[in-house]
VOZAKOL-211141 format. One record per residue (C-alpha): x, y, z. Coordinates in steps of 0.1 Angstrom, whole numbers, plus 5000, padded with zeros to 4 digits. Example, Ala and Ser with C-alpha at 12.3 -4.5 7.8 and 13.67 -1.06 7.14 Angstrom:
# residues 2
{{5123 4955 5078}};
{{5137 4989 5071}};
END
This chain:
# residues 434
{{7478 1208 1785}};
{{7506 1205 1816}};
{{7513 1233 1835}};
{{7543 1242 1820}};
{{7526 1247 1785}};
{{7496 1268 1798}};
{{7522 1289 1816}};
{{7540 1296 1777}};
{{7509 1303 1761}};
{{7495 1328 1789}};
{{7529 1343 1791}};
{{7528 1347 1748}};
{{7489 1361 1754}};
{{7507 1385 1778}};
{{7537 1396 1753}};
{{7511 1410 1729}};
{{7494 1431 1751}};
{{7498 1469 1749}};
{{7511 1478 1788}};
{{7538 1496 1803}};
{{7553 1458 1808}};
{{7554 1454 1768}};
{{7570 1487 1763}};
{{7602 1485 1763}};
{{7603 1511 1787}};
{{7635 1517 1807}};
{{7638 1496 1840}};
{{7669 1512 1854}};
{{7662 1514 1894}};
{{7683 1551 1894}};
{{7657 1563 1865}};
{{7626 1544 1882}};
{{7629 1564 1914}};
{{7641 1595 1899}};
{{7605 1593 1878}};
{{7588 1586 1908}};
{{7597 1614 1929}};
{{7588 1633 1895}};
{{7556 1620 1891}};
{{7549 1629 1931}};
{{7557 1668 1922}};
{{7527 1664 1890}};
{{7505 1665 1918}};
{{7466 1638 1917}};
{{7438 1669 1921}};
{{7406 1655 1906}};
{{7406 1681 1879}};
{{7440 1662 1866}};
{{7426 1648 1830}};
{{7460 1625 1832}};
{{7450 1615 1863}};
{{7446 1576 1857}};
{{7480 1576 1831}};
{{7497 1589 1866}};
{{7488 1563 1889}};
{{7490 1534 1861}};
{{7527 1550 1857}};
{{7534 1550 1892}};
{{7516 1510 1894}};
{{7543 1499 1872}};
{{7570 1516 1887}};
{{7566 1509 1925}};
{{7563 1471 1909}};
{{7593 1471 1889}};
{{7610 1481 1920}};
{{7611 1448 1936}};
{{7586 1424 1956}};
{{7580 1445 1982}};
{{7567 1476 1961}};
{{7541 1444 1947}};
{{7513 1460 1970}};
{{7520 1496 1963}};
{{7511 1488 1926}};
{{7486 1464 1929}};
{{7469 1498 1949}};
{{7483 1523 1922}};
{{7464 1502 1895}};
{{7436 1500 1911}};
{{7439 1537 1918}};
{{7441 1541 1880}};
{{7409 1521 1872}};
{{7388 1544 1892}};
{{7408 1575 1882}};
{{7400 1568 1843}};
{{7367 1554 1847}};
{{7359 1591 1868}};
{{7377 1611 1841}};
{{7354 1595 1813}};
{{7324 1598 1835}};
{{7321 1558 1825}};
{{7325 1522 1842}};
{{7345 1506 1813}};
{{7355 1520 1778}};
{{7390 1513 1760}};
{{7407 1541 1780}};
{{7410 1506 1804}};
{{7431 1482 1780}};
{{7466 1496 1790}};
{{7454 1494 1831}};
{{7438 1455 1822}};
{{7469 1449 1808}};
{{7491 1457 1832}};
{{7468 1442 1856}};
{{7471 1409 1842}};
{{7507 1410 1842}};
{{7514 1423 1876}};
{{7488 1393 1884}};
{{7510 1368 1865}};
{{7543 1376 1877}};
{{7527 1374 1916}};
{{7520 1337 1905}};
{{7482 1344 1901}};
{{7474 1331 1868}};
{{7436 1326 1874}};
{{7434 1365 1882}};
{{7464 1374 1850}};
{{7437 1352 1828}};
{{7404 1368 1841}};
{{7421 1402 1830}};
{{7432 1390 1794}};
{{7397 1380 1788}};
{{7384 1411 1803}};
{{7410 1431 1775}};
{{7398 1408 1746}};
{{7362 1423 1757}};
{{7364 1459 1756}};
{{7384 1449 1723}};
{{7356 1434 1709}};
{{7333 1459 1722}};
{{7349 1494 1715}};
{{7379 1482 1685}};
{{7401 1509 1667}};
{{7390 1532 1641}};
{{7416 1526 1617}};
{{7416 1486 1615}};
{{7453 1483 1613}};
{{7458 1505 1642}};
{{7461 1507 1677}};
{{7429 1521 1695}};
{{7436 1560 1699}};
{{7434 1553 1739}};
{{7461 1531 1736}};
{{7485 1555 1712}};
{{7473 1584 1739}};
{{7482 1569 1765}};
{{7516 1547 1755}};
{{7527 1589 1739}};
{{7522 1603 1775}};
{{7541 1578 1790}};
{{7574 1582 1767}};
{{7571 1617 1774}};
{{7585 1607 1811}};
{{7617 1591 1794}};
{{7647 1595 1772}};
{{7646 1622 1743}};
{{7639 1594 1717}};
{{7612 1577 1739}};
{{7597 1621 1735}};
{{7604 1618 1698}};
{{7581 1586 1697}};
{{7556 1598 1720}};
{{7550 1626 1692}};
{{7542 1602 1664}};
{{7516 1581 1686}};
{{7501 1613 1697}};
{{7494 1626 1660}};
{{7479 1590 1657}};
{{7457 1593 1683}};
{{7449 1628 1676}};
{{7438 1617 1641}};
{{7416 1591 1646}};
{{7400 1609 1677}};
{{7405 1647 1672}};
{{7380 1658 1699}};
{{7402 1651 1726}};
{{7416 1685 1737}};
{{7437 1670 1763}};
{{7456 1652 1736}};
{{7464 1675 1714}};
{{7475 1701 1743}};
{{7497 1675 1757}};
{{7512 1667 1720}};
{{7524 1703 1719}};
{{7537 1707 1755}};
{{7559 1676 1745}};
{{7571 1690 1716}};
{{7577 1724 1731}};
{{7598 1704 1760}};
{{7615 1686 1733}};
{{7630 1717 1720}};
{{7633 1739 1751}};
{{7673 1745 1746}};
{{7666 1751 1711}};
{{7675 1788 1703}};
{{7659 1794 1677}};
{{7617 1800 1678}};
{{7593 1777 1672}};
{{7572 1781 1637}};
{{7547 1804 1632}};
{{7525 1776 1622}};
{{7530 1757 1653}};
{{7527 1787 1675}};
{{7494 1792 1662}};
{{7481 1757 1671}};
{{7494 1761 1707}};
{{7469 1792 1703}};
{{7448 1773 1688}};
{{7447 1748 1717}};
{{7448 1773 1745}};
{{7415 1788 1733}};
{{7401 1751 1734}};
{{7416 1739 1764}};
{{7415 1775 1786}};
{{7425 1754 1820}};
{{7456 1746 1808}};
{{7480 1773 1829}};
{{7508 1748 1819}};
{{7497 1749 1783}};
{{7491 1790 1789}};
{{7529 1797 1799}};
{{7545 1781 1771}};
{{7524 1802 1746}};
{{7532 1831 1762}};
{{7572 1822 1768}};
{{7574 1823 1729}};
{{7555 1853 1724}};
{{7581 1866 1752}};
{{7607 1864 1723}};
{{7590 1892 1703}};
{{7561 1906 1721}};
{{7555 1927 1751}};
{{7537 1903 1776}};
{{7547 1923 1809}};
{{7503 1927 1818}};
{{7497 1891 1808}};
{{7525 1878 1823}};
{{7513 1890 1856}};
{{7477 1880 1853}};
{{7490 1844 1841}};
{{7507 1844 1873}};
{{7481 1857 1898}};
{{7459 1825 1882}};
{{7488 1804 1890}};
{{7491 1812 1924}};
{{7452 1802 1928}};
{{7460 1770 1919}};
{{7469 1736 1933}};
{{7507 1734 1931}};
{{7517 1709 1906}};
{{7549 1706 1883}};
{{7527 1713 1851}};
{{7509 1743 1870}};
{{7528 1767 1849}};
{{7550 1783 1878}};
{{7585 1775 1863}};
{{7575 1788 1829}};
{{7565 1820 1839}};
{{7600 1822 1862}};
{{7618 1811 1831}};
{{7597 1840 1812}};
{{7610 1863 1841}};
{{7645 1853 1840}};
{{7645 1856 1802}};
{{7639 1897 1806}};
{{7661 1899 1835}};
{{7635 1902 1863}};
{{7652 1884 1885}};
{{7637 1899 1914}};
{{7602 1892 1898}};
{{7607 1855 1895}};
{{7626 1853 1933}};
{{7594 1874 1945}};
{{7569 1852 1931}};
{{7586 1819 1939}};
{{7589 1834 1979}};
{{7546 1840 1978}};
{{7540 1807 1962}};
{{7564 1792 1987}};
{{7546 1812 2016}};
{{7513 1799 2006}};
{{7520 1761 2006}};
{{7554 1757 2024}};
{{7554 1720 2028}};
{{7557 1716 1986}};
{{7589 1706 1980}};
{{7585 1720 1943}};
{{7581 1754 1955}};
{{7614 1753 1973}};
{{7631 1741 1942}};
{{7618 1764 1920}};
{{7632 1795 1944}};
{{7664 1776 1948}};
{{7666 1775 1909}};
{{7657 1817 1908}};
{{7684 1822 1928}};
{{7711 1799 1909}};
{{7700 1820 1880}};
{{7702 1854 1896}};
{{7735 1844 1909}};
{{7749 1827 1873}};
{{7733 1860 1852}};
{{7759 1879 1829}};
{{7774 1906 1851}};
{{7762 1895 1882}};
{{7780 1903 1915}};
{{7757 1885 1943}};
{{7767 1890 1979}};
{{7784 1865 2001}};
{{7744 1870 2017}};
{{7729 1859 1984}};
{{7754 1831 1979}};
{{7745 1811 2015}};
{{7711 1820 2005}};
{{7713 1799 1977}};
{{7732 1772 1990}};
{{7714 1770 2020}};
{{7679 1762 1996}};
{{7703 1740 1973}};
{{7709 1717 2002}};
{{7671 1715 2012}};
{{7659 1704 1979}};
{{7685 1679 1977}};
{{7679 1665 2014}};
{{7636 1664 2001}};
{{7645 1645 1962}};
{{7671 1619 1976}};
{{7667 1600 1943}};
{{7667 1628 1919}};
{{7692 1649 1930}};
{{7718 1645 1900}};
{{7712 1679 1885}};
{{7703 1691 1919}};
{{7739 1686 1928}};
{{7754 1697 1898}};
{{7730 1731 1903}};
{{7744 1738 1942}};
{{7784 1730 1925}};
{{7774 1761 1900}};
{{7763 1782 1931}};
{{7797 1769 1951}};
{{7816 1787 1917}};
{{7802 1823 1929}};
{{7825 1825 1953}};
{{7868 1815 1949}};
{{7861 1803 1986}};
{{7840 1772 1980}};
{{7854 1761 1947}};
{{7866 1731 1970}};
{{7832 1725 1975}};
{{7822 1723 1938}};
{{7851 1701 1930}};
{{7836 1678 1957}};
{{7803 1676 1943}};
{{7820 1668 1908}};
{{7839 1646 1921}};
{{7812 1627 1942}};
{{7790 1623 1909}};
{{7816 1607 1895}};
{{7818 1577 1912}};
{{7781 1573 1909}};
{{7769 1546 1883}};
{{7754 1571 1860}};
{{7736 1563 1829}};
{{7750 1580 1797}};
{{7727 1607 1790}};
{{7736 1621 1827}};
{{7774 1610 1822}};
{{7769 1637 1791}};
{{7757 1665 1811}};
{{7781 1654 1839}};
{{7815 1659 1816}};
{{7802 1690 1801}};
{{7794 1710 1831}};
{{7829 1699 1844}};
{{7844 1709 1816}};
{{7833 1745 1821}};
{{7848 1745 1856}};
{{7882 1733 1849}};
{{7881 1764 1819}};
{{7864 1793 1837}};
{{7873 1781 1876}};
{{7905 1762 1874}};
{{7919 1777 1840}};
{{7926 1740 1834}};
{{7921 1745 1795}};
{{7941 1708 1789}};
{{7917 1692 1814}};
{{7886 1710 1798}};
{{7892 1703 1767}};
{{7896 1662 1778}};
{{7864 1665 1793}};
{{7841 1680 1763}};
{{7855 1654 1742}};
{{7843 1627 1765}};
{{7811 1646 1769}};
{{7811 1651 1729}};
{{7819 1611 1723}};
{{7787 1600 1742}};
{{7763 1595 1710}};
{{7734 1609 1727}};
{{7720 1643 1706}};
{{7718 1671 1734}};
{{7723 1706 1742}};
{{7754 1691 1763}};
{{7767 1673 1733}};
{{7760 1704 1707}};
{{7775 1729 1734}};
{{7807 1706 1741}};
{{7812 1699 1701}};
{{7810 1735 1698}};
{{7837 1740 1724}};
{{7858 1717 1709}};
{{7855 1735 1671}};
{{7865 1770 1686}};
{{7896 1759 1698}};
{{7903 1740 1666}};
{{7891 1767 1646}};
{{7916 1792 1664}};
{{7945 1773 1658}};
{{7968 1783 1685}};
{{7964 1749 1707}};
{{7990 1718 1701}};
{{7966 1698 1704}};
{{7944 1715 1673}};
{{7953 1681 1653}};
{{7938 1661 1673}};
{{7911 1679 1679}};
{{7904 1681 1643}};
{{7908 1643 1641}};
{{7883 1639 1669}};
{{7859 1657 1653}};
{{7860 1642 1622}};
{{7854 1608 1640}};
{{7819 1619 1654}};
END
């Protein structure tokens, strides 16, 4: 066989692998960095059950960053192999096909095809040795891990990454960390929704809470929906005393309980414990956003008059957070803009951050939220009611299903509903196009 041909065939061996190379997973550099500053903030303690899922994550992103990340992941990868070999308190075990896989392709596409082979046969091995349950099936460790993944991406990469999870969760039901993780994705997944989530799902985030007590992350959200209709004052507290015991992470549960705060109007409450957590660890970046986002909320609440004081307060810790996430600072911008509204002396300011986001090369779904938040300005701020309306159609016309989208459409079917604007017609014509 010439070169050439054993190239083809090792690159089709390849193609059918499961690995975050097959996925179809977005490879846009502005979303790759934007994840990987994300994934930084989820935080690598030992007791992290995802642990391994992280660092393969990370492995394929630093890689698909360009040759000079090729290192960073061959390290990440490795990282991973140890990390889910520790977490299953075993040296090899299927929870390693979607790491061998991506082994052998980073391998391959470094020109080591020796090394990209050794791994293929080392995947066709724990295949043979540990296969699926369900014949015509992936292995459960696969569907786990492939669900956790989309969770990090677009809103129908989330809706997928619920299906493989109830696949994995059906074939092996024992594993706790899957089925809490299935429901913290689906929760996220409906987190503008207004309305509550069913009784019957409720009571399997219960359900999994009792089984998976650890969870703080998992914790919050149960009690953020009892929030709606129960007195949780005590427990809210308590939740949050554990919290503060914790390692910081983005899943530790700290925003949930400021959003449980915020939702009863305790603004102080939330700004408070945002401060102490910042005071005990103030070189996590996190932290700092989540008391930039507490004041942003104080400061946008119904009725709210915040002092000039309050105002630089906020912008002051706006403008840190962006200076520590310099490739995810889209909504961070677009957060310090809504601050620069508080005050008739820095709507300049806003108008400069809109304006600045919209020469960026943004991708749709951020293009969406972009035009709708706009919108609002040029209504509320600039009593520009031509230019808003312009702008929550283009926010509307983006076929990406949203809160941004709903809330625009919505918008748009007041003012046709009312009447009274010329340009009702054409409203109504829009509409009906959608």
């Amino acid at each position: 066989m010439s070169a050439a041909q054993s190239e083809t065939t090792l690159e089709a061996k390849l193609k059918k692998l499961q690995c975050h190379f097959t996925w179809d997973l977005d490879d846009n550099k502005s979303i790759l960095l934007d994840l990987r500053e994300m994934l930084q903030d989820i935080g690598t303690d030992e007791g992290n059950c995802w642990l391994g899922h992280i660092y393969n994550l990370q492995g394929y992103i630093h890689f698909q960053l360009g040759t000079n990340e090729a290192n960073e992941a061959r390290s990440f990868f490795s990282m991973a192999t140890e990390a889910l070999n520790r977490t299953r308190d075993a040296d090899r075990g299927p929870w390693l096909l979607v790491n061998y896989g991506n082994l052998a392709w980073l391998h391959y596409r470094q020109g080591e095809e020796a090394e990209s082979q050794a791994y293929l046969s080392k995947v066709a091995a724990l295949k043979e040795e540990f296969p699926s349950p369900s014949q015509d099936e992936l292995h459960p460790e696969i569907y786990a891990e492939k669900a956790w993944t989309l969770l990090k991406f677009s809103r129908e990469h989330k809706v997928l990454a619920g299906e493989y999870f109830q696949k994995a969760i059906g074939m092996q039901p024992n594993m706790v960390e899957w089925q809490t993780s299935h429901l913290i994705g689906f929760a996220s997944l409906h987190k503008h929704d207004k309305n509550e989530l069913g009784a019957d799902l409720i009571k399997r985030m219960q359900n999994a809470k009792e089984q998976d007590p650890e969870n703080l992350y998992l914790a919050a959200v149960c009690l953020k929906q009892r929030a709606r209709g129960e007195d949780v004052k005590d427990e809210v507290s308590e939740l949050a005393t554990r919290i503060l015991g914790n390692p910081v992470s983005s899943y530790s549960g700290i925003k949930m309980i400021l959003r449980i705060y915020i939702s009863d109007d305790s603004f102080d409450k939330a700004i408070a414990l945002a401060e102490e957590a910042l005071l005990n660890h103030p070189d996590k970046r996190y932290l700092k956003r989540c008391l930039a986002l507490c004041y942003k909320w104080k400061i946008n609440s119904r009725g709210s008059c915040p002092t000039r004081q309050m105002i630089d307060k906020a912008i002051s810790l706006h403008k840190q957070v962006i200076s520590l996430y310099p490739h995810s600072n889209f909504v961070k911008r677009l957060d310090l803009a809504s601050v620069y509204t508080k005050s008739p002396h820095d709507l300049g300011e806003a108008e400069d951050i809109y304006r600045e986001l919209f020469e960026r090369d943004l991708q749709p779904a951020d293009k969406q939220v972009l035009y709708n938040m706009y919108a609002k300005f040029l209504y509320f701020k600039r009593q520009d009611r031509n230019g808003s309306l312009d702008y929550n159609m283009k926010a509307a016309e983006i076929p990406i299903e949203s809160f941004y989208r709903q809330n625009s459409i919505k918008a748009l079917e007041k003012i046709r509903d009312r009447g009274n604007n010329y340009r009702c017609r054409e409203i109504e014509k829009f509409l009906d196009r959608l």
